[in-house]
C-alpha positions in Angstrom: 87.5 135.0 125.9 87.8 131.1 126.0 91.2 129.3 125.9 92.1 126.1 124.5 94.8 124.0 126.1 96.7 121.7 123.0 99.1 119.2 122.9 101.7 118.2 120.3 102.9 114.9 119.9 106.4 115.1 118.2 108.3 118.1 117.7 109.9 117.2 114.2 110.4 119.5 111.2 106.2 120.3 110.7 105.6 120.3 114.8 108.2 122.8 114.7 106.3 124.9 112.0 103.1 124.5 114.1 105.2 125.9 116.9 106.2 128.6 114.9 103.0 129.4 113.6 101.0 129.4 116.9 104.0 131.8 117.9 103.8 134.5 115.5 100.7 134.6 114.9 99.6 134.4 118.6 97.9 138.1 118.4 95.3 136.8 115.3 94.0 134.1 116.9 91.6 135.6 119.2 90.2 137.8 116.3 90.0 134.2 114.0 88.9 131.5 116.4 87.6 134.0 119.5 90.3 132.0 121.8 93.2 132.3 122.9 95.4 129.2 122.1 98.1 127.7 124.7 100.0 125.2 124.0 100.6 123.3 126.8 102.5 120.2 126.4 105.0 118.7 123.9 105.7 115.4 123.3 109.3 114.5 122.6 111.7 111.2 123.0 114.8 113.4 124.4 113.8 116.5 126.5 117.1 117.8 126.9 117.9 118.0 122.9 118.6 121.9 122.0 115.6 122.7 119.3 115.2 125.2 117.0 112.1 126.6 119.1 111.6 127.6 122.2 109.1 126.7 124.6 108.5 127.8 128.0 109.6 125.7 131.1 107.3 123.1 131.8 105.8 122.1 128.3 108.3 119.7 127.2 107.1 115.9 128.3 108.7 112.4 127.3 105.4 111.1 129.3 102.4 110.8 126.8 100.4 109.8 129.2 100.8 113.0 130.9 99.1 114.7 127.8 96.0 112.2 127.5 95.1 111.9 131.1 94.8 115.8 131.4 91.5 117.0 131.8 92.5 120.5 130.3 93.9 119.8 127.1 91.2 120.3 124.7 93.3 118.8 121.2 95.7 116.9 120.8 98.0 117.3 117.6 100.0 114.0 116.3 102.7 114.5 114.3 105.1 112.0 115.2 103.9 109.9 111.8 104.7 105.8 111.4 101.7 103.5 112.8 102.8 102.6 116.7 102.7 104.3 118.8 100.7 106.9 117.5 97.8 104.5 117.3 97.7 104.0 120.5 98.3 107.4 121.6 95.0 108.7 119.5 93.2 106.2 120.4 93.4 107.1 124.4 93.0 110.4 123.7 90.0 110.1 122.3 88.9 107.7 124.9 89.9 110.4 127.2 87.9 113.3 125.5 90.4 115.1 123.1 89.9 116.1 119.5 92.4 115.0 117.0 94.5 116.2 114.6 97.1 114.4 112.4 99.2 114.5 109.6 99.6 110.7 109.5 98.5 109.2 106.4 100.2 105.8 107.0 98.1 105.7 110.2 94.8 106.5 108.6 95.4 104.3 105.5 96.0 101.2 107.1 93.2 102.0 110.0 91.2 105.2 109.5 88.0 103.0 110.1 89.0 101.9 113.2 90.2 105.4 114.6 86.9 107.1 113.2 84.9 104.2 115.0 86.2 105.3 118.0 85.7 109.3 117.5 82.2 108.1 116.8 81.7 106.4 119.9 83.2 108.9 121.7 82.1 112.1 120.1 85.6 113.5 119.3 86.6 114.6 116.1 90.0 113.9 114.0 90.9 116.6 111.2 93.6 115.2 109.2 94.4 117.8 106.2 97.9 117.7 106.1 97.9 113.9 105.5 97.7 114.2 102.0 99.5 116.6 100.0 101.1 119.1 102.3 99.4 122.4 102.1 97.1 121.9 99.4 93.3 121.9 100.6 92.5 118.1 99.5 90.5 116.5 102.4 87.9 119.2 103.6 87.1 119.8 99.7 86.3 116.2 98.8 84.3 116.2 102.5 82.2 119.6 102.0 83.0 121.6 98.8 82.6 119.2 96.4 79.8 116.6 98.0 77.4 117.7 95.5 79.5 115.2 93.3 79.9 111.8 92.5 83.5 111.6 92.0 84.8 109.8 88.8 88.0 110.5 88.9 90.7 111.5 91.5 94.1 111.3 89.5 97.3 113.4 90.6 100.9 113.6 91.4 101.2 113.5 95.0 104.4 112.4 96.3 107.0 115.6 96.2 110.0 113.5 95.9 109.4 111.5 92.9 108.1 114.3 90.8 111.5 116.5 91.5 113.5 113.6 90.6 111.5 112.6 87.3 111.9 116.2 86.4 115.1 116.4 86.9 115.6 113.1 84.6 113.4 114.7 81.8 114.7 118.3 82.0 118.4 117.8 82.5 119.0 114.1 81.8 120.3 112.5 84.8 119.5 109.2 85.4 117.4 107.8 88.4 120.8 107.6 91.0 121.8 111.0 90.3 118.5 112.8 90.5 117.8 110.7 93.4 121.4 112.2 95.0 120.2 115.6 94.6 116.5 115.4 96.0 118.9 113.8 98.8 121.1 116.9 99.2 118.3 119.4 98.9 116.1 117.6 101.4 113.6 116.3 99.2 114.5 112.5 99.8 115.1 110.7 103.3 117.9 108.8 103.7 116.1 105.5 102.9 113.7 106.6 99.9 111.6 103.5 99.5 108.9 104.8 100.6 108.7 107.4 98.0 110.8 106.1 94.8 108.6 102.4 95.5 105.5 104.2 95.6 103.9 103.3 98.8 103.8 107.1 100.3 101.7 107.8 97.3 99.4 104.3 97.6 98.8 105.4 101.3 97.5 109.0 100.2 95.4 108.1 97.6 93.9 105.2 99.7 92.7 108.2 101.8 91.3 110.5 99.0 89.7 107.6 97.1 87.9 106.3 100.4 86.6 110.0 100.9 85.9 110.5 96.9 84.0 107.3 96.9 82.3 106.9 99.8 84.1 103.3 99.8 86.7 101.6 102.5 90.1 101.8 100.9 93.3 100.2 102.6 96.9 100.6 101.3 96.7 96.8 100.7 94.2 97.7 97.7 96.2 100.2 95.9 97.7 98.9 93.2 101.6 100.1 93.3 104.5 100.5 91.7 107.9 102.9 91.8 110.0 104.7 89.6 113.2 103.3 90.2 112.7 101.2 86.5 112.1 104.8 84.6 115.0 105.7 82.5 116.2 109.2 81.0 115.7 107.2 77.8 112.0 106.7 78.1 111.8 109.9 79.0 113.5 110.9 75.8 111.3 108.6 73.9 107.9 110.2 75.9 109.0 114.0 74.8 109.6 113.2 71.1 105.9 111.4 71.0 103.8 114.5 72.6 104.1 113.1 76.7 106.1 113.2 79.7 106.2 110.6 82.4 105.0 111.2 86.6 104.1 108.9 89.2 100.4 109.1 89.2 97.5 107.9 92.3 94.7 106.9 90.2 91.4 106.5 91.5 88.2 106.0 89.2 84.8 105.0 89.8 82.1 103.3 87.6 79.5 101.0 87.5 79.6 100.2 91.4 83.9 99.0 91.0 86.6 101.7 91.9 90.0 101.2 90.5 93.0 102.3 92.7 96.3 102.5 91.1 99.9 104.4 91.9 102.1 103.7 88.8 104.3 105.7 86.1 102.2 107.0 83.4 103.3 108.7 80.5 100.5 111.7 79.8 99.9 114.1 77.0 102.3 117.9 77.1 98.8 119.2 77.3 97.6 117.9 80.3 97.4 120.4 83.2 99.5 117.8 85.2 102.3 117.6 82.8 103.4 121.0 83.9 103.7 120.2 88.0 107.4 119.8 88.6 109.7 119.8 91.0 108.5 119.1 94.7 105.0 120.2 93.9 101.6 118.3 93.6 98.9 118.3 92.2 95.3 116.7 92.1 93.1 116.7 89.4 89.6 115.5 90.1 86.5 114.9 87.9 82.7 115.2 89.1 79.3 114.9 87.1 78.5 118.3 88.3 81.6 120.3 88.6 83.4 119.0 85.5 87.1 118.9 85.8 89.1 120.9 88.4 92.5 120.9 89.9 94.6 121.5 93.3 97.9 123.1 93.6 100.7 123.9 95.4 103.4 122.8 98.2 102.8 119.4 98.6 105.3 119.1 101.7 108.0 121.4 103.3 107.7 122.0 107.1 105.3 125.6 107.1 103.2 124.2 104.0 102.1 121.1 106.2 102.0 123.2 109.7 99.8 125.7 107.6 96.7 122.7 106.7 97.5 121.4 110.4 96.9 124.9 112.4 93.9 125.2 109.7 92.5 121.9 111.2 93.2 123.0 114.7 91.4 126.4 114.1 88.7 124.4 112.7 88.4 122.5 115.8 88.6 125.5 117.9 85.4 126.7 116.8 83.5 124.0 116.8 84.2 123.3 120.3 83.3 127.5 120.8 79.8 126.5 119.6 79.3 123.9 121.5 79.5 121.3 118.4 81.2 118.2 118.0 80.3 114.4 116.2 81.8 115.7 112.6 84.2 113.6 112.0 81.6 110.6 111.1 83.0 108.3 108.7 81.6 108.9 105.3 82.4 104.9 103.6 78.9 104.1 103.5 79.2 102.0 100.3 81.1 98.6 99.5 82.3 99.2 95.8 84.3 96.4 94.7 87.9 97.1 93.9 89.0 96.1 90.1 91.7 93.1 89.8 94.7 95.3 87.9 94.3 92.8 85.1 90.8 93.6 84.3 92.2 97.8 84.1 92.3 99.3 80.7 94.6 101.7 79.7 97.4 102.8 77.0 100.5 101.3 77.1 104.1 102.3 76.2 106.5 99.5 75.5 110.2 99.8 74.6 112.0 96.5 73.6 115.2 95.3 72.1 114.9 93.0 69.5 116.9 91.3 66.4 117.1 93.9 63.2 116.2 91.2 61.4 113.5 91.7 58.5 109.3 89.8 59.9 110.7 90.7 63.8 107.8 93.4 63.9 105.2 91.4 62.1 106.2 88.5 64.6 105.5 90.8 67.6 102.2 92.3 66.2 100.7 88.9 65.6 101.5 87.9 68.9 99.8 91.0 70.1 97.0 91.0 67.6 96.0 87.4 69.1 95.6 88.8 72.3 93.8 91.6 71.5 95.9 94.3 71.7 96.2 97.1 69.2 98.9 98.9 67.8 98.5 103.1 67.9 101.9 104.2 66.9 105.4 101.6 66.3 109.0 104.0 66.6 112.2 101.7 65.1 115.8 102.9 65.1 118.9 101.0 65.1 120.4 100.3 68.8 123.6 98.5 68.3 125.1 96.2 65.9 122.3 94.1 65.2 119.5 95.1 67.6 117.0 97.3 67.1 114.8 99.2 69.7 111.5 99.3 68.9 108.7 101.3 71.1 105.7 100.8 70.6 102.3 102.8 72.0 99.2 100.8 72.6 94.9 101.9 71.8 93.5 100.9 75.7 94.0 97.1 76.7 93.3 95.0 79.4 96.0 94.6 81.5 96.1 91.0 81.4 95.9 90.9 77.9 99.1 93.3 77.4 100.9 91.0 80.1 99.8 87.7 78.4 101.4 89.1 75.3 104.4 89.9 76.6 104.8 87.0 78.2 104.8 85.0 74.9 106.9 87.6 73.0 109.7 87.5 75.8 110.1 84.2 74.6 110.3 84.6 71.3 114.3 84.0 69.7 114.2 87.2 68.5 114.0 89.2 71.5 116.5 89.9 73.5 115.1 92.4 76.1 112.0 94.3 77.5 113.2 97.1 78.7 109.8 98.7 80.2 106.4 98.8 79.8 104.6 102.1 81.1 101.0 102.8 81.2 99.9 105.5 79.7 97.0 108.4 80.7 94.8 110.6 78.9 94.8 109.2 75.4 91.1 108.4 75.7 91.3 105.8 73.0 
């Protein structure tokens, strides 16, 4: 029976569900990988903190360079997340013969290409499952299952914390602070949430699952993004009484040789299958000319969800090395798709604005709109206060830069007195 020395780097909430996993399930793993697995060192900043876990004397290490330099330890899981130094700490593992696995989707969006450069060189391989959407099978699917493809569409909810607090707004009508409070209290939210509520968690995961779907180099810089924090429990309102609801959607399409990338609000139809994730889950819908339409779903975070994709990875690894394989992590961007400018992006469009109740205000606003092009599918007025009026206002698809052009003239116009928001909206297909 062979054994396989690994190393964890960070012992956080998920290394402390890998721990837990490798422990109670310690009597499986010769029957599922034919090894025994030992973990042999763990990476921390404070060695003498009291932990939830125990581990035996000896495997505890504030010296990484104990882990890399050891010519016993097979695989080295990172879990310790941000760029630096877990850049550097892959990187000389690799150098130094270890396979990888990581949960680290900032690391990989920002320099996947230069870390799978290196396992190429080196013939090492880096598994990163957990790195996008938790414990939902995303990355090996778009790598093997579904390579028959060419991928059209990748378009899902994939950040846990902005889909509890939208529902929260749409389902019990709290406003952004207070839903934000609660994902707080529950553990949902970190204690800066800009990364979430801003959007940027979600741009660095579907920089990952667009690069894979479309065989094309995405970086967070080209991810279009923007956050919640503007979406109000009255658009939400307005959305429910006109057939949608509103998420935070990664949107990723390809066509004729230009990939859009995208993380913004979209309002989408009741009938969509991803109007119906709420709370803390995800979900990923994805489109291929042979498969047709299918979706993933489940847990995308929480401390065993996540260790459950990163032991997968590990047992993955384990049995490659057990046949005497290695060299498959080889990067898969082997095409240079051009990334659409926002503006040239068509889509719906919900607009709600304040304006004077004054009798022409609407005609004023359509002309404006019917000069640049955009169309009017559906116009909601009601009486806001004294003598304002709210209209919204859903668009037929638009360029982007023609919907911005048009509201940059009508902002201007004497009888408006706010825009209140403009959200894009999905699935309309006209």
């Amino acid at each position: 029976m062979n054994k396989v020395n690994v190393a964890l780097l960070g012992l956080g909430t998920v290394g402390q569900g890998v721990v837990k996993i490798l422990q109670n399930n310690k009597d499986q793993w010769v029957k599922r990988c034919n090894a025994e697995i030992k973990l042999k060192k763990v990476l921390v900043k404070n060695t003498q903190k009291k932990r939830e876990t125990s581990l035996p004397p000896g495997v505890i290490t504030s010296d990484w360079q104990e882990i890399v330099t050891d010519p016993e330890i097979q695989v080295v899981i990172e879990l310790m997340g941000g760029i630096e130094p877990a850049r550097t700490y892959i990187l000389e593992a690799l150098k130094h013969g270890k396979h990888i696995v990581t949960a680290n989707k900032d690391l990989l969006a920002e320099h996947g290409e230069e870390i799978l450069s290196t396992c190429k060189e080196v013939e090492r391989d880096i598994y990163f499952e957990a790195s996008v959407g938790g414990g939902i099978p995303l990355i090996n699917p778009l790598k093997q299952s579904l390579l028959a493809n060419n991928i059209e569409k990748v378009m899902g909810i994939v950040n846990g914390t902005t889909n509890y607090i939208l529902t929260k707004m749409s389902q019990e009508g709290k406003n952004f602070l207070e839903a934000l409070q609660e994902a707080q209290t529950l553990g949902y939210a970190e204690a800066d949430p800009t990364a979430d509520v801003a959007g940027l968690d979600a741009a660095r995961k579907l920089a990952i699952l667009a690069s894979l779907a479309f065989h094309t180099r995405v970086k967070l810089q080209d991810v279009y993004v923007e956050g919640i924090t503007k979406i109000s429990p009255e658009d939400l309102a307005y959305a429910q009484k006109l057939g949608y609801t509103i998420k935070l959607l990664g949107i990723g399409s390809s066509q004729d040789n230009q990939i859009e990338v995208r993380v913004h609000p979209a309002l989408i139809p009741l009938s969509h299958p991803l109007a119906n994730v709420n709370d803390s889950f995800n979900a990923v819908f994805i489109q291929g000319d042979a498969v047709g339409e299918t979706m993933f779903y489940g847990r995308g975070a929480g401390q065993l969800p996540t260790a459950s994709s990163v032991v997968g990875d590990l047992i993955a690894i384990i049995k490659n090395i057990n046949s005497n394989t290695k060299g498959h992590s080889v990067c898969t961007c082997y095409e240079r798709k051009k990334i659409k400018p926002m503006g040239e992006v068509k889509t719906n469009y919900f607009l709600r604005l304040h304006v004077l109740d004054r009798p022409g205000v609407l005609a004023g606003i359509a002309s404006v709109f019917g000069d640049h092009g955009v169309s009017l599918a559906s116009v909601v007025q009601k009486g806001c206060f004294q003598d304002i009026a709210e209209l919204v206002v859903i668009t037929h698809q638009v360029k982007e830069k023609d919907i911005q052009d048009s509201l940059q003239i009508i902002k201007k116009l004497s009888t408006t007195k706010e825009i209140v928001n403009l959200i894009r909206v999905e699935g309309m297909g006209c």
